[in-house]
N, C-alpha and C positions, 0 to 999 in steps of 0.2 A: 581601561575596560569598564562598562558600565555594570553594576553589580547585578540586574536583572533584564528580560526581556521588555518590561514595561517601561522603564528608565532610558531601553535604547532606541524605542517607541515615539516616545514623547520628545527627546532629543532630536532625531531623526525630524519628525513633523515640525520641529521649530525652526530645525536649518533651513529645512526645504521648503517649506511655506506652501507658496500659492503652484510649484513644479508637481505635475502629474503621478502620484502614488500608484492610484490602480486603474485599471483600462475594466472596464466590463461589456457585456451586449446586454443594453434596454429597448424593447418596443421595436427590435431587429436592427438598431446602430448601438457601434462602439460609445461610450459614455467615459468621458473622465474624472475622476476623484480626484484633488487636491491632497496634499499631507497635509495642510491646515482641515480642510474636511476630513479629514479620513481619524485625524484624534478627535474634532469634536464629535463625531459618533461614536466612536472610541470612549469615551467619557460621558456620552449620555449613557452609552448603554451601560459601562459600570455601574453610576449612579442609580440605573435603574436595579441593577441587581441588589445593589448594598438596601437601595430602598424596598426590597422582598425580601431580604435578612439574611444574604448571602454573609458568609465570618469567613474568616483568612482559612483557608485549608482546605475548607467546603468543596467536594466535588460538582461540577455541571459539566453535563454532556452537551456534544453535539452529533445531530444524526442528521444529515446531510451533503448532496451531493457538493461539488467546487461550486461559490457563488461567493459575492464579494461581502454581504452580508457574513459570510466564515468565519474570512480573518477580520474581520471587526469585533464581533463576538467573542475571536480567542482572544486580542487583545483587551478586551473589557472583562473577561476574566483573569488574564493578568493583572490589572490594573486594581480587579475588586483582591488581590492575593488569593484566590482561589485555583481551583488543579483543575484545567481543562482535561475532560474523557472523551475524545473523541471517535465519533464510531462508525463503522465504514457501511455508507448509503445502503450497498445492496444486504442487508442483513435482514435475514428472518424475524417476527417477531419473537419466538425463543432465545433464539442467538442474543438477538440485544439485550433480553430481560434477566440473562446473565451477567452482560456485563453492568446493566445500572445496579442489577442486584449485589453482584459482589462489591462492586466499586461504593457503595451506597449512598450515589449521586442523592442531590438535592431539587436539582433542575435540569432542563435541557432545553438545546436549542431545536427545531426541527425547519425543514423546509417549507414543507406542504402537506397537503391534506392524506397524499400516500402515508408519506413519514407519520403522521398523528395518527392514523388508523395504528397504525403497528404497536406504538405506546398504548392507545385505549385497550389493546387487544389482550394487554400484559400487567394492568394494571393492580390486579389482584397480586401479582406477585412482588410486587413497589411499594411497599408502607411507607419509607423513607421518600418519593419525590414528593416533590410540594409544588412545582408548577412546569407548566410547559411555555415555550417562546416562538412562535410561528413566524417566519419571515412571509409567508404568504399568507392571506386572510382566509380560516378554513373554520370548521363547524365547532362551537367551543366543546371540549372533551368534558364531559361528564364523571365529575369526582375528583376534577385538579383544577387549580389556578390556571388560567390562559391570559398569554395578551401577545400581540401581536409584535412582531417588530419597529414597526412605528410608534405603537403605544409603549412599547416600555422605553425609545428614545425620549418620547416627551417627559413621560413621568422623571424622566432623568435629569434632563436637562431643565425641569421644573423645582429639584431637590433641594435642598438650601446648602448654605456656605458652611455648614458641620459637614451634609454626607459629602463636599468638593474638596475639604480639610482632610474627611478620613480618605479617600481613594488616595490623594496626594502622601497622607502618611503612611497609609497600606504599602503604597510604593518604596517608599525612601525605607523601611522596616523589611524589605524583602532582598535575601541574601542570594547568594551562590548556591549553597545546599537548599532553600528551599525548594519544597516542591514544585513544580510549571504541570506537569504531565501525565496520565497515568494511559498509557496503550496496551490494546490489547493484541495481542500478538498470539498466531498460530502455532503448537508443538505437534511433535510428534502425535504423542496422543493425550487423553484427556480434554478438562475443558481448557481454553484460553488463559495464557497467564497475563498479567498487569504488568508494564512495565513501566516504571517509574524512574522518572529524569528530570532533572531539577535544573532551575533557571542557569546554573553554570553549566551542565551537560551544554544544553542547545547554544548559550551565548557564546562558549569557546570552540564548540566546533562550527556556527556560522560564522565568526570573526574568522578562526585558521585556516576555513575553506575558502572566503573572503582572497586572503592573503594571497592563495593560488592562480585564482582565477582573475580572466581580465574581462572586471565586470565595470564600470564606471557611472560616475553618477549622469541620470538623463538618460541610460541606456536602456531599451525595451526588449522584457524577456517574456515569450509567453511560456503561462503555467496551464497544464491539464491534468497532470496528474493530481489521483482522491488527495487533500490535505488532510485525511484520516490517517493517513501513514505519514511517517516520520520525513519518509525520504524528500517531498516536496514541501512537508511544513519546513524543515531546516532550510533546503537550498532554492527554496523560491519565495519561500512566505521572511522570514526571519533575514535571507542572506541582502534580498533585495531592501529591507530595511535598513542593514548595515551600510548598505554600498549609494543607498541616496537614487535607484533605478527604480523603475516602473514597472510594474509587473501586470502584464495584460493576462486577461482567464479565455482560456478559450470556452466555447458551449460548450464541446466533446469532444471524443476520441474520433468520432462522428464526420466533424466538420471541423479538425485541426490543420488540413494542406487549408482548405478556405483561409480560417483567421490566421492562417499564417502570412496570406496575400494581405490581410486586414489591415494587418497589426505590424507588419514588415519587424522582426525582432531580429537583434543584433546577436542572441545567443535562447537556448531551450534546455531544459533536460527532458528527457524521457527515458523509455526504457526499451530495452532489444527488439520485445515486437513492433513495435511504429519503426524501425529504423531496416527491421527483414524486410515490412511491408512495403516500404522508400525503393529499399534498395530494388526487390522484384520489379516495380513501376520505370526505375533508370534501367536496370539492365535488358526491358524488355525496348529501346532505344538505338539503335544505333552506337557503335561502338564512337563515333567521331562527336555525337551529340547527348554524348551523356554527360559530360561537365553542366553543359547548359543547362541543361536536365534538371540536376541535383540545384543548379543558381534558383532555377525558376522556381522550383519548390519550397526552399529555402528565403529566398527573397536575398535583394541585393548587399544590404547591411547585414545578415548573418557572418560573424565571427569565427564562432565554433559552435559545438553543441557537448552538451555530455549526456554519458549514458550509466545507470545503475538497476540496482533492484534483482537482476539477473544477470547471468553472462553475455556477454555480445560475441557473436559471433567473429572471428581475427578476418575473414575476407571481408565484411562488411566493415569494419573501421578500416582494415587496410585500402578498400576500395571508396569509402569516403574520402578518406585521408590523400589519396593519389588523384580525387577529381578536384578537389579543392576546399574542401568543407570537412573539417577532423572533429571525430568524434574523441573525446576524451573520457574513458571511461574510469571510475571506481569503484570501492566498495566498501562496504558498509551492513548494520543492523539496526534493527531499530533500540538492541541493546547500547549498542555504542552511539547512538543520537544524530544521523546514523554512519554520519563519517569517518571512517577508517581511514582510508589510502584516496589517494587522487594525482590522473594524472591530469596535467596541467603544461598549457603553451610553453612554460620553462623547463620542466621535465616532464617527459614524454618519452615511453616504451612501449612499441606494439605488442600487446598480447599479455602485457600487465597492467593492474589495476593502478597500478601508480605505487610513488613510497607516502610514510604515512606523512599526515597534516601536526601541520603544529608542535604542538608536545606530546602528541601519541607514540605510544610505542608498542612496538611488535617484537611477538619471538614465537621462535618454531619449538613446538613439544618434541617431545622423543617419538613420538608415532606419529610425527607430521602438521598436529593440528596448528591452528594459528592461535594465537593465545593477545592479547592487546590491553593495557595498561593505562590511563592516566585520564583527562580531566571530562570524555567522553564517555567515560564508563558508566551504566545507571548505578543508581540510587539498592537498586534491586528489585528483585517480584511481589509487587501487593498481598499484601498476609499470606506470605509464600517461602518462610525464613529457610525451607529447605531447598526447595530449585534454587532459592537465592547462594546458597554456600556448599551446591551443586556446581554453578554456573560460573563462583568469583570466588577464585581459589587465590588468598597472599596478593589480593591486590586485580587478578590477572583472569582477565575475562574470558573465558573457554568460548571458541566461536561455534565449534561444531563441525567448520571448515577444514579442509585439508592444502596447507600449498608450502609456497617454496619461498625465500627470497636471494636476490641475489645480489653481489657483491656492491653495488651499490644503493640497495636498500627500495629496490624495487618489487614488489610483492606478482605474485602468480597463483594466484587459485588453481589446485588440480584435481580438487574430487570434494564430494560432500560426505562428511564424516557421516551424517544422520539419514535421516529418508526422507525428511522433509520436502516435499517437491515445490519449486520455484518454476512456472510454467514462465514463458518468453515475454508475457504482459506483468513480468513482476509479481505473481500475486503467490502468498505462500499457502500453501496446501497440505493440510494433514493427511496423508493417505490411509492409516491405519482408522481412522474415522470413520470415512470414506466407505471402504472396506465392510468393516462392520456395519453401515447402514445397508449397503447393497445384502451382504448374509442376512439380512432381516428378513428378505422376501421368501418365501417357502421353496421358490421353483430358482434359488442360487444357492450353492452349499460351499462356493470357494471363488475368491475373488481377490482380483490384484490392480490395483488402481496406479497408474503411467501419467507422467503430464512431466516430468521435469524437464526446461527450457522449450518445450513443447506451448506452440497457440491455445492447445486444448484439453481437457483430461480426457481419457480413455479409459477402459480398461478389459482387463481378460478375466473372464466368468467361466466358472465350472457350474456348472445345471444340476440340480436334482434330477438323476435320469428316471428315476420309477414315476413324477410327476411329468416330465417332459413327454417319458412313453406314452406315461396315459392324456395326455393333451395330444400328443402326435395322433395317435390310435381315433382320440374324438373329432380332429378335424382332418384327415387323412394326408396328411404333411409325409411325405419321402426326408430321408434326413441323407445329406447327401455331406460329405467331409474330401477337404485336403489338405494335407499335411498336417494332419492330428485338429483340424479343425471344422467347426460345422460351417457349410457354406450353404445352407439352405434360407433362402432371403425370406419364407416368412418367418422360420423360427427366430434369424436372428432381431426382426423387425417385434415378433413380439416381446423380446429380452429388452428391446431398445425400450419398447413400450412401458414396461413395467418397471427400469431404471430409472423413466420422467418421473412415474409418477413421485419415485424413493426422493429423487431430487427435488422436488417442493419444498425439503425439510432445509436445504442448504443455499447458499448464497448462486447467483449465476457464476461466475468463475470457477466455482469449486465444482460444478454439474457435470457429470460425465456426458459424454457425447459421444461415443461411439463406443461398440465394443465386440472382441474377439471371444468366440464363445468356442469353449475346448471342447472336443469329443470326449475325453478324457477325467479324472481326475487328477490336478496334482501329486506328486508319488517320491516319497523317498528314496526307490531304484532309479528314477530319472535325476536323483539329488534336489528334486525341485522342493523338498521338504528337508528339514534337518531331524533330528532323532527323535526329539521335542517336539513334532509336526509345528515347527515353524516353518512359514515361507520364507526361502533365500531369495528375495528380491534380485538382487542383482542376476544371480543366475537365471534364474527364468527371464526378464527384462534381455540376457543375452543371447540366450537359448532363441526368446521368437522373435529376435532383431528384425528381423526380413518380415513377419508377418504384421509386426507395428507400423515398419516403415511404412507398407502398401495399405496400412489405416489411416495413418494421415495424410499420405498424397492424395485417399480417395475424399480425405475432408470428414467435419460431420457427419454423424447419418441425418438423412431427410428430414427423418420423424422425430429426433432430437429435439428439445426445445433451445430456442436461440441463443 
């Protein structure tokens, strides 16, 4: 095994030469990268770093959507020995100026001229960056270093035969425990922690997931999901390295059945909502020409597919699975880099995540949790010594998880220890956050935010009633209720109204979109409060089972922002 990412990079690129590395869309056609092309950029853009005085450990970000520019840039930060921070597109300019802030990046990559607004915006609170990297040509920022993406390949590849010596010994000096990564990752509450995983984490769990899967060299996978999460930088970005395959980017979520026709790929990952939203399109088909159905979507070379990030749904793998295209699902964190378990064409059980990869190892707590051990596990939480020896107890990483395994070493997730919500596009969500931004507005005094395996967040709001009266009273609103809830469409239209606004502060995913507005307040005689006036989530979540369901069947509200 090679001792770094960079190492398996440059190996990689020498086997394969002039064979197709990355597929991208330029100028509206598909574009091919060579592995010979795909290090000499690789290698400019190191050299351009080192020659901006990037040192071994140095953190740089990147904030940007998928583009193939991406993984060029992580790998040139491999390459320089530095810690990619990678940060996920839709983020606020506060949100981000947290994480360069704590992380105390040095640089960053950015896309475009959105992206650079959001840096200039935040700039004051940045003493530590010192420049920014534009892949697209945009206005230079005022009070940082700029260059372009092209311009810092030149400068690179113009560098001399010392900075081509140190990148090369950067490399050959860079171990197993070093640092690769620093992610920031959602909790319960508070801000974001750092999660830190180092060139063994990602090397041993793409080679083990490797091992599983039947990926081959020349084979084309397409990638969509953010490479700001874990989950597709391991098994798309890194794994397709290992295995000597082509990794095609789709544009979007958008336009992924198209480039599937595009790019015809012999396998994908995603995650449960592209696969709900598959499945509704076959089922709405004829029962005799749904096989076809699922071919034609998939394209004729598709193998298998896998799925993580959230739960999958057991009829929809089981009815993949029966038309002729199986989904293989896992699972994983981005604490554990982020593969856990996986099932795989050789072992395969419906309705489990699979047993674990490699040299990982599981065990069930006394109260159920899953607990996971060995060369996956991070590094721990960036200046975080306490959630770190919170989280990794004698070795054994606490997942938060609740499940089962069984006799032969098959795992089953059955419940979430935390609250964390995981909506059906993967994305995780604080809700306790959430929460408290919504009780921010005058006219909400109690709120409960919903979204887990769910499309979208929701949630159920208690009102200020002396301000609501007196709003009813000024614009002559009837307040009309069923079953303990307000169904009057202006009032709830103005609650909707006043939650966009709250949502400006947050990322789109994390945006609530609809919500149930109680007559009521929550009440420790209904239990829905504990003694402590905490909310029992779960209870309440049970309690208006039937009035959530008939919110999401009705979709968004209108007036929601998209």
């Amino acid at each position: 095994m090679p001792n770094n990412l960079a190492t398996l990079h440059r190996d990689a690129c020498t086997r394969w030469g002039a064979n197709t590395a990355l597929r991208f869309k330029k100028w509206g056609r598909y574009q091919d990268l060579s592995w010979t092309a795909y290090r000499h950029q690789a290698d400019g853009a190191a050299a351009g770093l080192l020659e901006l005085g990037i040192a071994p450990g140095d953190r740089v970000a990147i904030l940007s959507e998928n583009r193939y520019e991406w993984l060029i840039a992580d790998h040139a930060i491999l390459s320089a020995a530095a810690v990619n921070v990678p940060l996920h597109a839709p983020l606020t300019p506060p949100q981000a100026a947290y994480q360069l802030e704590h992380s105390d990046a040095r640089g960053i990559f950015v896309s475009h001229q959105m992206q650079a607004d959001k840096i200039v915006q935040i700039l004051d609170r940045l003493p530590r960056l010192e420049f920014l990297i534009s892949f697209e040509p945009i206005v230079p920022p005022a009070g940082l270093k700029h260059w372009t993406w092209q311009g810092l390949l030149q400068r690179g590849w113009q560098a001399g035969a010392a900075t081509r010596a140190e990148i090369r010994g950067r490399e050959a000096r860079l171990g197993l425990n070093d640092l690769a990564t620093l992610i920031y990752t959602s909790g319960t509450t508070g801000n974001p922690k750092g999660v830190m995983l180092t060139q063994g984490n990602l090397l041993s769990n793409s080679l083990a997931t490797l091992k599983l899967a039947d990926i081959r060299p020349g084979d084309v996978q397409l990638s969509w999901l953010p490479y700001s999460h874990i989950y597709s930088r391991t098994v798309d970005h890194y794994l397709t390295t290992a295995a000597g395959s082509t990794l095609a980017l789709a544009e979007s979520v958008d336009t992924l059945v198209a480039n599937l026709a595009e790019t015809r790929p012999m396998w994908m990952t995603s995650v449960p909502r592209f696969y709900e939203k598959i499945w509704a399109a076959v089922e709405a088909v004829v029962p005799e020409k749904r096989a076809s159905e699922l071919r034609r979507i998939f394209g004729p070379r598709c193998r298998y597919l896998s799925s993580g990030g959230a739960p999958l749904p057991r009829h929809i793998c089981q009815g993949f699975h029966e038309l002729g295209i199986s989904i293989f699902e896992g699972y994983g964190l981005t604490e554990t880099s982020p593969v856990v378990c996986f099932n795989s064409p050789a072992k395969y059980r419906l309705g489990s995540v699979g047993p674990a990869i490699g040299d990982v190892e599981i065990r069930i707590a006394d109260d159920g949790e899953i607990l996971t051990r060995g060369p996956h596990v991070m590094l721990g939480y960036w200046k975080n010594p306490e959630a770190t020896a919170e989280t990794i107890v004698d070795g054994w990483l606490h997942t938060g998880d609740v499940g089962r395994l069984d006799d032969d070493g098959f795992l089953y997730i059955t419940d979430r220890k935390k609250d964390l919500i995981i909506t059906s596009g993967g994305k995780n969500i604080a809700p306790t956050e959430l929460e408290r931004l919504l009780v921010s507005d005058p006219y909400i005094d109690q709120a409960l935010v919903y979204g887990d395996r769910r499309p979208f967040v929701a949630a159920i709001i208690v009102p200020n009633f002396a301000k609501l009266a007196a709003e009813q009273q000024a614009r002559g609103w009837s307040l009309d209720t069923v079953d303990e809830f307000i169904q009057t469409p202006a009032i709830i239209d103005f609650f909707q109204s006043r939650i966009d606004a709250l949502m400006e502060a947050v990322s789109q995913p994390e945006r609530v979109k609809a919500c149930l507005v109680l007559a009521r307040p929550f009440q420790m005689a209904d239990e829905e409060l504990t003694a402590t006036l905490k909310l029992r989530r779960r209870h309440v979540v049970a309690k208006f089972e039937r009035q959530l369901e008939l919110l999401y069947a009705a979709g968004p509200s209108p007036i929601a922002h998209p």
